[in-house]
PyMOL CGO cylinders between C-alpha atoms (Angstrom):
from pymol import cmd
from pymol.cgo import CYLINDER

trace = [
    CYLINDER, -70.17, 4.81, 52.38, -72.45, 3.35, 49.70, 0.3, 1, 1, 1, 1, 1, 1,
    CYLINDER, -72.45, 3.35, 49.70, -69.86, 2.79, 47.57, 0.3, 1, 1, 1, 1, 1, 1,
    CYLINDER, -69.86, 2.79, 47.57, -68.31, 0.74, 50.46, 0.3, 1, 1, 1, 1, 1, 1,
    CYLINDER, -68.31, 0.74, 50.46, -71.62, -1.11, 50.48, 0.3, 1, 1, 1, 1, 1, 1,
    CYLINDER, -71.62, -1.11, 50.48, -71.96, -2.15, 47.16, 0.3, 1, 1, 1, 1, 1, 1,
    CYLINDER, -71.96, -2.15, 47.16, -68.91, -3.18, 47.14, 0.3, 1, 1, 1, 1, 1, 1,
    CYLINDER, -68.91, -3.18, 47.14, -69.46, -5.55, 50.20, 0.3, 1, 1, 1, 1, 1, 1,
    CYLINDER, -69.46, -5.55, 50.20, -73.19, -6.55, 48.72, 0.3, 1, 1, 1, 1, 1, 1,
    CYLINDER, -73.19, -6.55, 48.72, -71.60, -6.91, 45.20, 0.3, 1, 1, 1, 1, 1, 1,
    CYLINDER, -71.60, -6.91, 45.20, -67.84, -8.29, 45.97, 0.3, 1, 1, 1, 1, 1, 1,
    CYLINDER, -67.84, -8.29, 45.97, -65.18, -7.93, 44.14, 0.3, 1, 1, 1, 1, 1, 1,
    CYLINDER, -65.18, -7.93, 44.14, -64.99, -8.10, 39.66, 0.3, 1, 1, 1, 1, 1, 1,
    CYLINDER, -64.99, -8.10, 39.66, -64.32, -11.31, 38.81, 0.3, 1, 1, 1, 1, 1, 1,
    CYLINDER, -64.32, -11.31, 38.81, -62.31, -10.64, 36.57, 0.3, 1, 1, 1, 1, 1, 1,
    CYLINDER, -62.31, -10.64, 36.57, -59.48, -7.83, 35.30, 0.3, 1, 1, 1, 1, 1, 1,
    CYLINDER, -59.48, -7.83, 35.30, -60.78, -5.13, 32.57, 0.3, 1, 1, 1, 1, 1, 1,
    CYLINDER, -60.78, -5.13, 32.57, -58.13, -6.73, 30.16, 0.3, 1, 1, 1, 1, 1, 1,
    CYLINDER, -58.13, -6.73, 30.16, -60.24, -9.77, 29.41, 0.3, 1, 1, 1, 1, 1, 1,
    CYLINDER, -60.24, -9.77, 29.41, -62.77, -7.22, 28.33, 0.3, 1, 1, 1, 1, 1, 1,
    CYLINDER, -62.77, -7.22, 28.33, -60.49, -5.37, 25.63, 0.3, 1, 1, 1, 1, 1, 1,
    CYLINDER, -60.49, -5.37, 25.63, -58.88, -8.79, 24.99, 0.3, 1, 1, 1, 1, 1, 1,
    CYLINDER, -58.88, -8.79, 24.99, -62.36, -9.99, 24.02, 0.3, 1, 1, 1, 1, 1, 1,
    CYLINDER, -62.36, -9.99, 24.02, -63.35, -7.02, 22.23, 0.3, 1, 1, 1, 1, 1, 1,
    CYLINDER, -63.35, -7.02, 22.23, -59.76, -7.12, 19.76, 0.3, 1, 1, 1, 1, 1, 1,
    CYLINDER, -59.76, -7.12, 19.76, -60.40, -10.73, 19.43, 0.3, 1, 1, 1, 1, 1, 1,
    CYLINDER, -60.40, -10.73, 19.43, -63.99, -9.99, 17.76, 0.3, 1, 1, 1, 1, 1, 1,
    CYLINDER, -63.99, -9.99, 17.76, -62.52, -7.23, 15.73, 0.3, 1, 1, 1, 1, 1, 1,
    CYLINDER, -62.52, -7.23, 15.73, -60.06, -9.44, 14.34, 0.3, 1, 1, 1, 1, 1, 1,
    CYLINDER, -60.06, -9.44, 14.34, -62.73, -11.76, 13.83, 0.3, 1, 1, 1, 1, 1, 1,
    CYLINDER, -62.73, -11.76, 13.83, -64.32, -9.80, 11.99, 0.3, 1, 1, 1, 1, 1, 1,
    CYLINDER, -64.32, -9.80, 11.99, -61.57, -8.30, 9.39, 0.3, 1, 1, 1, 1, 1, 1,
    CYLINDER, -61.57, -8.30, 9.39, -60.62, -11.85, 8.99, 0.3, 1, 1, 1, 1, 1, 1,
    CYLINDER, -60.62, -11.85, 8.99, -63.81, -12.64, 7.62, 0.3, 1, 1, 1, 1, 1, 1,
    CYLINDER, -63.81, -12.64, 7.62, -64.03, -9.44, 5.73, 0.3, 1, 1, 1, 1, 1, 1,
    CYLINDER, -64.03, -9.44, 5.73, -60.74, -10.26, 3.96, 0.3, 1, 1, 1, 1, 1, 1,
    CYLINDER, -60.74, -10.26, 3.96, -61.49, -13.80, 3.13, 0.3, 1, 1, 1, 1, 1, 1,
    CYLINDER, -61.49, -13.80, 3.13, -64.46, -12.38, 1.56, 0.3, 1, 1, 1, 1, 1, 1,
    CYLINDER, -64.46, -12.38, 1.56, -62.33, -9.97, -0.46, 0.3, 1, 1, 1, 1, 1, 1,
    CYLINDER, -62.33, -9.97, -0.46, -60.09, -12.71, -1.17, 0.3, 1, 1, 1, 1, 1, 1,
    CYLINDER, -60.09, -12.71, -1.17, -62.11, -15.08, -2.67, 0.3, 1, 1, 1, 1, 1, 1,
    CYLINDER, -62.11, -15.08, -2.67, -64.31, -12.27, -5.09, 0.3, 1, 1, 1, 1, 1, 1,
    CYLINDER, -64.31, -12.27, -5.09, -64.21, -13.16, -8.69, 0.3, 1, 1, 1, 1, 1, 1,
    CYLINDER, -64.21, -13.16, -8.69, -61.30, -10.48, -10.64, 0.3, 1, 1, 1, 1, 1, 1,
    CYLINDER, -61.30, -10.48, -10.64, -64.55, -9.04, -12.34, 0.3, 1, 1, 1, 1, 1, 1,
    CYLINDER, -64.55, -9.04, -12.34, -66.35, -7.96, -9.14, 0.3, 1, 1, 1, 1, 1, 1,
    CYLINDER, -66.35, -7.96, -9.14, -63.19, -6.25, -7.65, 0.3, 1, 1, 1, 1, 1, 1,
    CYLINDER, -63.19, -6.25, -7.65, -62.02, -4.31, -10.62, 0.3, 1, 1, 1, 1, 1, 1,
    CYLINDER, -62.02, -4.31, -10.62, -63.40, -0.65, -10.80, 0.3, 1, 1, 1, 1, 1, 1,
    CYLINDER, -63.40, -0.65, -10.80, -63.75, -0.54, -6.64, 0.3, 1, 1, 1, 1, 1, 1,
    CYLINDER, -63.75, -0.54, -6.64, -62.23, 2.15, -5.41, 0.3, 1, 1, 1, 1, 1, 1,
    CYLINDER, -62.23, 2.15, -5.41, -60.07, 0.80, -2.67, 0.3, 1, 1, 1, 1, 1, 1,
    CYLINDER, -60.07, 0.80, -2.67, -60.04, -2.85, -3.52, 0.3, 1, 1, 1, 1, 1, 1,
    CYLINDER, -60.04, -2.85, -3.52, -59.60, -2.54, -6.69, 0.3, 1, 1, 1, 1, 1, 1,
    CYLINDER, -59.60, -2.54, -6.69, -56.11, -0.89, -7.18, 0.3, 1, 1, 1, 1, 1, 1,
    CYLINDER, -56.11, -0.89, -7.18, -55.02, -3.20, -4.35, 0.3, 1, 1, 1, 1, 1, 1,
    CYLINDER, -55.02, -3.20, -4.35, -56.01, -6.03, -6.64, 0.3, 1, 1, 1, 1, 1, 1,
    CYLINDER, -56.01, -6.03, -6.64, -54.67, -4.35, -9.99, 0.3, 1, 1, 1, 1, 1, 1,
    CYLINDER, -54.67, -4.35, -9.99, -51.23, -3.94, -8.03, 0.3, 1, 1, 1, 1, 1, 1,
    CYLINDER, -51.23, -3.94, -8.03, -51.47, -7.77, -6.91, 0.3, 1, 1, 1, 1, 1, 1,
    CYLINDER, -51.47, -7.77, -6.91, -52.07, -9.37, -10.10, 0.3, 1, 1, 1, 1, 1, 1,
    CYLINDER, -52.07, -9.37, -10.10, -49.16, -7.07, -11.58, 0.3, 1, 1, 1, 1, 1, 1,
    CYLINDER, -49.16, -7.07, -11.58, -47.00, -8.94, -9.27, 0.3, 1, 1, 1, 1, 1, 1,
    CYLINDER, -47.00, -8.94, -9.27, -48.08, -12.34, -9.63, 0.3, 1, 1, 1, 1, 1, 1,
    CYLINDER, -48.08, -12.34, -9.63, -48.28, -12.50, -12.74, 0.3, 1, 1, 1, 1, 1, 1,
    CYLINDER, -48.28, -12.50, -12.74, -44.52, -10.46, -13.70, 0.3, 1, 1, 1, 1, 1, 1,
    CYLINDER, -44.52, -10.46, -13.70, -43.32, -13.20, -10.60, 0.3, 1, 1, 1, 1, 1, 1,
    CYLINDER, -43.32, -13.20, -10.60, -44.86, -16.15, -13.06, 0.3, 1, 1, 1, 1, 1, 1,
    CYLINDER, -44.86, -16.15, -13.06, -43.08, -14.48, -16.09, 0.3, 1, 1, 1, 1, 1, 1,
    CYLINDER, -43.08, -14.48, -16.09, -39.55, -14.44, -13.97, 0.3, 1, 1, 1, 1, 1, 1,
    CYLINDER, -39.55, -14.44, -13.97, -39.81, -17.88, -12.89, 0.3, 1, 1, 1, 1, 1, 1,
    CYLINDER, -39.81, -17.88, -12.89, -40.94, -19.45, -16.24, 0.3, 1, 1, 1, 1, 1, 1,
    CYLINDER, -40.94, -19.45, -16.24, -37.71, -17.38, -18.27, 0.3, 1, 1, 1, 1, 1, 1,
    CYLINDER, -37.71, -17.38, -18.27, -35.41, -18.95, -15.09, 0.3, 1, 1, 1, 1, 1, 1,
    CYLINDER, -35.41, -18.95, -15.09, -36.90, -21.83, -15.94, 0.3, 1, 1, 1, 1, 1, 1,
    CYLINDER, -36.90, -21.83, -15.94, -35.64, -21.70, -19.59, 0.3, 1, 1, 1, 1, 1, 1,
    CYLINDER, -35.64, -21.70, -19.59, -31.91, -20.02, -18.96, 0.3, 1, 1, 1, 1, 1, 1,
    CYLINDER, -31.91, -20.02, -18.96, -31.54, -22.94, -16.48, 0.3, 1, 1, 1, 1, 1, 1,
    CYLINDER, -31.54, -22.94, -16.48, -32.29, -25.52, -19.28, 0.3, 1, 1, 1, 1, 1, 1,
    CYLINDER, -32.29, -25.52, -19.28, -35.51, -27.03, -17.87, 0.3, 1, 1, 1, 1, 1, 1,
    CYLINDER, -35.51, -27.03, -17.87, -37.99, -26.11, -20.81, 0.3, 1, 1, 1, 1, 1, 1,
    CYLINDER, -37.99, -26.11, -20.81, -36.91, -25.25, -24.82, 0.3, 1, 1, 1, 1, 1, 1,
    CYLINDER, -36.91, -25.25, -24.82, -37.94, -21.86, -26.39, 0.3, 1, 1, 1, 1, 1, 1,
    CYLINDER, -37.94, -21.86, -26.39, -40.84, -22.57, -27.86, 0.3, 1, 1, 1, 1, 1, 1,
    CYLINDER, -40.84, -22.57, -27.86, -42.34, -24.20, -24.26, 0.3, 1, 1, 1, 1, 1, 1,
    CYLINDER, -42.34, -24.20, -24.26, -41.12, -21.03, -22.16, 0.3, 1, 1, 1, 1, 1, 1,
    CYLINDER, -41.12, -21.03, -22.16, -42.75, -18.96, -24.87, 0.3, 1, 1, 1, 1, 1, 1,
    CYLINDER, -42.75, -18.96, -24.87, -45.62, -21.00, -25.21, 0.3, 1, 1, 1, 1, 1, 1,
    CYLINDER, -45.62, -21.00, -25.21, -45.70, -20.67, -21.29, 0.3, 1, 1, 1, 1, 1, 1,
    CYLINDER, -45.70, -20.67, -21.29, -45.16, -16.82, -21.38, 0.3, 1, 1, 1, 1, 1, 1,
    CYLINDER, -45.16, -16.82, -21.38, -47.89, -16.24, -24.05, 0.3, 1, 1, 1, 1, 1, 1,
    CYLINDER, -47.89, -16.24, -24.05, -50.35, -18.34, -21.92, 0.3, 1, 1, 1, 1, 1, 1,
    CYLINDER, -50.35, -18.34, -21.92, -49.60, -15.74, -18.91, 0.3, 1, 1, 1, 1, 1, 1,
    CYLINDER, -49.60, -15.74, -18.91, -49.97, -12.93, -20.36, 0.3, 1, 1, 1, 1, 1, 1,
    CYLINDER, -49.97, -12.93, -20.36, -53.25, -13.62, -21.45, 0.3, 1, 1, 1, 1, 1, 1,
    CYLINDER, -53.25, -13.62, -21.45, -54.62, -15.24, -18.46, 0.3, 1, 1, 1, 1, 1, 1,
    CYLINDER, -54.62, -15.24, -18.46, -53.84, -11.55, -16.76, 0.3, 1, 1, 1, 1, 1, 1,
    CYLINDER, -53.84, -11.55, -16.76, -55.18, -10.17, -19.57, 0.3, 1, 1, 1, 1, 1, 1,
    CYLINDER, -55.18, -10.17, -19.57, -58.21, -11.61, -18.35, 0.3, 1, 1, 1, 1, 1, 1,
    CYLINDER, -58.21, -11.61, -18.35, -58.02, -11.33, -14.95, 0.3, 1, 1, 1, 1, 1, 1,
    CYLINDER, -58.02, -11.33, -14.95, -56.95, -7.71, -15.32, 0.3, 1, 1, 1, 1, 1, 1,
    CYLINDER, -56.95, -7.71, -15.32, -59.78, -6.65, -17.81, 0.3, 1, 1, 1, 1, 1, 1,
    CYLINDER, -59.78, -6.65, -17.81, -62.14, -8.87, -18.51, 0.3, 1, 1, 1, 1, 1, 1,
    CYLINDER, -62.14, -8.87, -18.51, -61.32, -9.55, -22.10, 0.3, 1, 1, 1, 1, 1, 1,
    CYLINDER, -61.32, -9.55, -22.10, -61.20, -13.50, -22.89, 0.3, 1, 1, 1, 1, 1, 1,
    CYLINDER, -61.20, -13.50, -22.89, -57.97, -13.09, -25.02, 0.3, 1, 1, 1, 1, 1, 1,
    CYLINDER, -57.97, -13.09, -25.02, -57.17, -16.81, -23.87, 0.3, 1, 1, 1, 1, 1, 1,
    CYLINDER, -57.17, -16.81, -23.87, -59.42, -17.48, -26.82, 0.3, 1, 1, 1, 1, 1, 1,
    CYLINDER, -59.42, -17.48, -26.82, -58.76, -14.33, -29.07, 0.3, 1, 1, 1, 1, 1, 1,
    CYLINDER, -58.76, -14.33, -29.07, -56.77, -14.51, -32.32, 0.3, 1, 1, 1, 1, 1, 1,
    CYLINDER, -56.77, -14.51, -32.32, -53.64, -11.75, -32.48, 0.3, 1, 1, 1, 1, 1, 1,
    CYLINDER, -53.64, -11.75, -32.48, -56.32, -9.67, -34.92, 0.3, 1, 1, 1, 1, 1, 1,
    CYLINDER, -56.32, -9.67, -34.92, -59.01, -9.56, -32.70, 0.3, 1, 1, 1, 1, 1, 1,
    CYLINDER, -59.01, -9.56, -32.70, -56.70, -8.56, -29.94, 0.3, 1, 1, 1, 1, 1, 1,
    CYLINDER, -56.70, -8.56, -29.94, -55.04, -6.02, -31.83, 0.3, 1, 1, 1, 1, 1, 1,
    CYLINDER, -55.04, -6.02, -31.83, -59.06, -4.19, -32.28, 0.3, 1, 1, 1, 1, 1, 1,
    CYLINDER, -59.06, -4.19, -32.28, -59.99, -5.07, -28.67, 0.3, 1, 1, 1, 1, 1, 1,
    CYLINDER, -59.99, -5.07, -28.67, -59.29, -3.06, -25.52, 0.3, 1, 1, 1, 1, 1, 1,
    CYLINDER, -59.29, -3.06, -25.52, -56.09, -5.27, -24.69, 0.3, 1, 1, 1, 1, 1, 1,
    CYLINDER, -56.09, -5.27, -24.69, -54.69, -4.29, -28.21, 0.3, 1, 1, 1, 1, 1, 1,
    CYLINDER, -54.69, -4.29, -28.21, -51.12, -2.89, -26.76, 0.3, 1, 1, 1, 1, 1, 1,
    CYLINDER, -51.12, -2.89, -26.76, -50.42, -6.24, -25.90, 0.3, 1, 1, 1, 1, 1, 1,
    CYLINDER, -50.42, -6.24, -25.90, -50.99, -7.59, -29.58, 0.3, 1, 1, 1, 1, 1, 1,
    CYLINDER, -50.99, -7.59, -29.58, -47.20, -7.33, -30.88, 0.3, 1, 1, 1, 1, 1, 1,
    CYLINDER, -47.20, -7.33, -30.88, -45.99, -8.97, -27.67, 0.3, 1, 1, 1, 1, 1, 1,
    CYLINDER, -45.99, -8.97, -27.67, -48.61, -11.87, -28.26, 0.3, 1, 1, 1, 1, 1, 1,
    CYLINDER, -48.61, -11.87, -28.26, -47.44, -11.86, -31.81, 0.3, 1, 1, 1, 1, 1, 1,
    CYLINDER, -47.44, -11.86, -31.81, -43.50, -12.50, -31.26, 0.3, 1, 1, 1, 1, 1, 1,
    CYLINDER, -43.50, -12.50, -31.26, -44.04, -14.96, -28.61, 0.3, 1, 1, 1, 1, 1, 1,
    CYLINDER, -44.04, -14.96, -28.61, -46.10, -16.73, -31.40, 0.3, 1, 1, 1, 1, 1, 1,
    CYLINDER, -46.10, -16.73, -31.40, -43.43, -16.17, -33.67, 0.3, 1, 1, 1, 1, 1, 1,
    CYLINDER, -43.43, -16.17, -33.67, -41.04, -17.55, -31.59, 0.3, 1, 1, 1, 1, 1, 1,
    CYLINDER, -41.04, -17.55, -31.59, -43.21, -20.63, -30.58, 0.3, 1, 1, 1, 1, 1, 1,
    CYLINDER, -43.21, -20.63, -30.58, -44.48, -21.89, -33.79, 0.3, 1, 1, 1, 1, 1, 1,
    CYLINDER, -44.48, -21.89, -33.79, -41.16, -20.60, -36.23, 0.3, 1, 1, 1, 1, 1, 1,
    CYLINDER, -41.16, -20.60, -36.23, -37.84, -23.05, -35.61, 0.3, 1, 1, 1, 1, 1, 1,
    CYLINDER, -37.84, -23.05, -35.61, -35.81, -20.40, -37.93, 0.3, 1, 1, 1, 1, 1, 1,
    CYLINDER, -35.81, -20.40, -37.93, -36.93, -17.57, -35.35, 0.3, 1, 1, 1, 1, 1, 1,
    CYLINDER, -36.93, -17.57, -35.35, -34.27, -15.91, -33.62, 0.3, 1, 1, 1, 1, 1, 1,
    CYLINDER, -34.27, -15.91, -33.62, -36.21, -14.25, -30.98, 0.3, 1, 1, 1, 1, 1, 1,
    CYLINDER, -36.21, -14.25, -30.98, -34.75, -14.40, -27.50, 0.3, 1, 1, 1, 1, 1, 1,
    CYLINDER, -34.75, -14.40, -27.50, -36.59, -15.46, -24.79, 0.3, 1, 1, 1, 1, 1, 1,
    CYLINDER, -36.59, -15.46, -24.79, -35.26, -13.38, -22.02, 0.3, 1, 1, 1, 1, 1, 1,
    CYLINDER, -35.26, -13.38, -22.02, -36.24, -10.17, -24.36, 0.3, 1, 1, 1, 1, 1, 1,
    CYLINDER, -36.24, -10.17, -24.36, -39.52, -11.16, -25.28, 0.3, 1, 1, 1, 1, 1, 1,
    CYLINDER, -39.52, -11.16, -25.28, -40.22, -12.04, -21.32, 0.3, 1, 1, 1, 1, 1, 1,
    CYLINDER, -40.22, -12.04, -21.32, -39.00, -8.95, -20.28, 0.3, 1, 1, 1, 1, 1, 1,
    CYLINDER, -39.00, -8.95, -20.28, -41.21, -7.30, -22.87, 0.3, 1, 1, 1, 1, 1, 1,
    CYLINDER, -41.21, -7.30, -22.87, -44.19, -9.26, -21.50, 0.3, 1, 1, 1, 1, 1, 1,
    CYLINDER, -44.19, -9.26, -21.50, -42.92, -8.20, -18.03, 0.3, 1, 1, 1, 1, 1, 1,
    CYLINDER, -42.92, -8.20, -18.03, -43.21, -4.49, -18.59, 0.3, 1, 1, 1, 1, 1, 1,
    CYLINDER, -43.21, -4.49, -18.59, -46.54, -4.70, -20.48, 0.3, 1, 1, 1, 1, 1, 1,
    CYLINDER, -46.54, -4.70, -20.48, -47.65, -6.85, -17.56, 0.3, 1, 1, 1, 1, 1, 1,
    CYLINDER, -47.65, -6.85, -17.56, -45.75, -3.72, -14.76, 0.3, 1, 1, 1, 1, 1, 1,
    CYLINDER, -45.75, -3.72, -14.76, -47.43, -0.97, -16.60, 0.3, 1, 1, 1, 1, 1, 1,
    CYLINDER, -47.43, -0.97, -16.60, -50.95, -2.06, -17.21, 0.3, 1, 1, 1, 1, 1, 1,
    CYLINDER, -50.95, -2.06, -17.21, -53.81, -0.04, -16.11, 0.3, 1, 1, 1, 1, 1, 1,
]
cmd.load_cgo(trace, "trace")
């Protein structure tokens, strides 16, 4: 009976329970969208080391950057840049991740100072594509040197 009476007094919801969990996924979503833009936009030298984050962020730059290696050697077997530009472009990859991956400024680091630094397995690599660049009489192919740079770039950790 009071039920009954309430119900009378009070009338019926307004409105169905689904606009309730409707409203409450839409804040949650909300919410991990901001939460990933965040992520998103950290510098490389904030999310490395993190426990979570930063492996997903290790594994993403792998990708990107072996993707930018693929696309620069297609690039060069399909005639649109010399050897010495796709290696130029190559060397200039690998050492941006590098630096995105560790920290190390090797953008700006001679192949000796590499060699003694913390990135020093990537030395040779950086060497040959050097070679390659800067020697007309080299006969270093490009697809070999990018897949070289492409497993350095797959195994890093």
């Amino acid at each position: 009976m009071r039920d009954e009476l309430l119900r009378h007094v009070i009338g019926p919801t307004p409105y169905s329970s689904w606009w309730l969990w409707a409203a409450i996924l839409l804040l949650l979503f909300v919410i991990v969208w901001y939460g990933a833009v965040f992520v998103a936009t950290l510098p490389s030298d904030r999310l490395r080391g993190r426990p979570v984050v930063g492996a997903l962020h290790a594994r993403v730059l792998r990708r990107r950057y072996a993707g930018r290696i693929t696309r620069i050697t297609a690039d060069h077997e399909a005639g649109r840049t010399t050897a010495a530009d796709a290696c130029a472009e190559i060397s200039r990859t690998l050492r941006s991740f590098l630096h995105q991956a560790t920290g190390v400024r090797a953008q700006y680091m001679q192949i000796d100072a590499l060699a003694r630094s913390s990135v020093g397995a990537a030395a040779p690599v950086l060497a040959d594509l050097g070679e390659a660049r800067f020697n007309d009489a080299s006969a270093a192919d490009v697809a070999t040197l990018a897949g070289r740079a492409q497993e350095l770039v797959r195994t890093w950790t």
